[in-house]
C-alpha positions as CSV (number, residue, x, y, z in Angstrom):
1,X,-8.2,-17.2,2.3
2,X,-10.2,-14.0,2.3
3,X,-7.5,-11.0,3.0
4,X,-6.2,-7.8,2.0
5,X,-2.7,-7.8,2.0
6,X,0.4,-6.1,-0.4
7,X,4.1,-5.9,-1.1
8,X,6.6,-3.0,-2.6
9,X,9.4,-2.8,-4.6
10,X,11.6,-0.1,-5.3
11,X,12.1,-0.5,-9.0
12,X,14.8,2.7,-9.1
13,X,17.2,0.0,-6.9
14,X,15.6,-3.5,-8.1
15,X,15.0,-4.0,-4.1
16,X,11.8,-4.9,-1.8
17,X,10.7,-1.1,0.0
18,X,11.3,-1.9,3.4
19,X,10.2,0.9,5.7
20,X,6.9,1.4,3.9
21,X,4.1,2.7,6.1
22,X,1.0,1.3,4.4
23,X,-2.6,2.8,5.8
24,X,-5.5,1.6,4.8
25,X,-9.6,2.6,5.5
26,X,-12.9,2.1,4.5
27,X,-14.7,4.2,2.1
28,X,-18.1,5.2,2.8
29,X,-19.3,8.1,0.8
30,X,-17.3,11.0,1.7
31,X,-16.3,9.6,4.7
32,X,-12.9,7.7,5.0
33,X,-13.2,4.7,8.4
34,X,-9.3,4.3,9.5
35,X,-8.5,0.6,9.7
36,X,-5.2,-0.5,9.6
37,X,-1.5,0.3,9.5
38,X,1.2,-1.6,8.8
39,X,4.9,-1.1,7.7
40,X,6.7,-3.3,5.7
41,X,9.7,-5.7,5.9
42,X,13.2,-6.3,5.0
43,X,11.4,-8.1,1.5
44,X,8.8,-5.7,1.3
45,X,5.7,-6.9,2.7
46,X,3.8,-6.2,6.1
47,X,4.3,-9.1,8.8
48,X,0.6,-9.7,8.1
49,X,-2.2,-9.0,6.1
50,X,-4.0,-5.6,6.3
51,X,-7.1,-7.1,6.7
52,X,-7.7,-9.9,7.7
53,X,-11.2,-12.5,6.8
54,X,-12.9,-11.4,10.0
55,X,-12.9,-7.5,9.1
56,X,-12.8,-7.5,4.8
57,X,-16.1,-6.8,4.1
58,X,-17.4,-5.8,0.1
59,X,-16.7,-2.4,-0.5
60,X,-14.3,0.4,-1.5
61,X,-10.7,0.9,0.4
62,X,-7.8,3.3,0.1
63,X,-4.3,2.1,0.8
64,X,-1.8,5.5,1.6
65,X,1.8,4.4,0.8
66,X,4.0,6.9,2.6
67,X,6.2,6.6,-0.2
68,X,8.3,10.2,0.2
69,X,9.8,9.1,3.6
70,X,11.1,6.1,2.3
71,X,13.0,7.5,-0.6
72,X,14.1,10.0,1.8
73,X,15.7,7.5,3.9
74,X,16.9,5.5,0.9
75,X,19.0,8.9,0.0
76,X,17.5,9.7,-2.5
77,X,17.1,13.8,-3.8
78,X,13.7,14.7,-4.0
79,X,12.2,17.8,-5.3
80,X,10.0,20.1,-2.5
81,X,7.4,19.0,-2.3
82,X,8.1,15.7,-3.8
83,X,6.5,14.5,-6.9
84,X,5.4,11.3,-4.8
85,X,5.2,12.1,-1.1
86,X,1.8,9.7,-0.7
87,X,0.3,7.1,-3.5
88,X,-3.0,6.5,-2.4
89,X,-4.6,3.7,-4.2
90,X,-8.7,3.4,-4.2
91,X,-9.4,-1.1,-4.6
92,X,-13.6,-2.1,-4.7
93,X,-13.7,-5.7,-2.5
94,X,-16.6,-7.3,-4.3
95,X,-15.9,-10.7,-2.9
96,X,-15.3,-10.4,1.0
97,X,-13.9,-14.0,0.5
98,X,-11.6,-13.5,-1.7
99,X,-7.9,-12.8,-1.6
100,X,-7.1,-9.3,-2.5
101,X,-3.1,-8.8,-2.8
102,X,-2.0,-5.1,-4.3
103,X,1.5,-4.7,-4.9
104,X,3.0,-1.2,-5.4
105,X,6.2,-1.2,-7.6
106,X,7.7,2.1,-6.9
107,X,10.4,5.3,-8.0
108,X,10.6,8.9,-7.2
109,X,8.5,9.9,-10.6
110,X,6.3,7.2,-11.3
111,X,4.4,4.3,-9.9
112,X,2.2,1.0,-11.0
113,X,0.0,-1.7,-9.3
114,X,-2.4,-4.5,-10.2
115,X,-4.4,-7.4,-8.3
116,X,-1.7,-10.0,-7.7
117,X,-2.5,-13.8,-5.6
């Protein structure tokens, strides 16, 4: 099922990031084409995919994870500004068919992602 879609986790509390605001566009040069938002869930993923087949087309997209509000609510201490306030991750669709999942394991100082199913 062709689809862009992700998950967090919070790997500083070994729990799913609920609370996540998770924007995503379309790269076209220097130009960035809003096309989504979406906040995750009690297990850390969005209600439904960010893209769905009719819109993923080939090409490159950002995903912004507002990351610095949700260890803010979590109660955590941050520094000001915050290390990670936003992790922006840049993915190239090659196969507008295909299934693209990006899950974001997160902490205050450090972050780490990969193409998951």
């Amino acid at each position: 099922m062709a689809q862009l879609s992700t998950h967090v986790l919070d790997t500083a509390r070994g729990l799913p990031a609920a609370q996540v605001l998770v924007d995503v566009c379309i790269v076209h040069g220097s130009h960035h084409e809003p096309l989504s938002s979406a906040t995750t869930n009690a297990q850390g993923r969005t209600d439904t995919p960010l893209i769905a087949r009719d819109r993923l087309e080939r090409g490159v997209y950002e995903l912004t994870f507002h990351v610095g509000d949700y260890f803010r609510r979590a109660g955590f201490t941050l520094t000001d500004p915050p290390f990670l306030d936003h992790v922006v991750i840049r993915i190239g669709v090659a196969d507008p068919e295909g299934h693209y999942h990006v899950p974001l394991l997160i902490s205050p100082y450090g972050y780490s992602t990969y193409r998951g199913t």
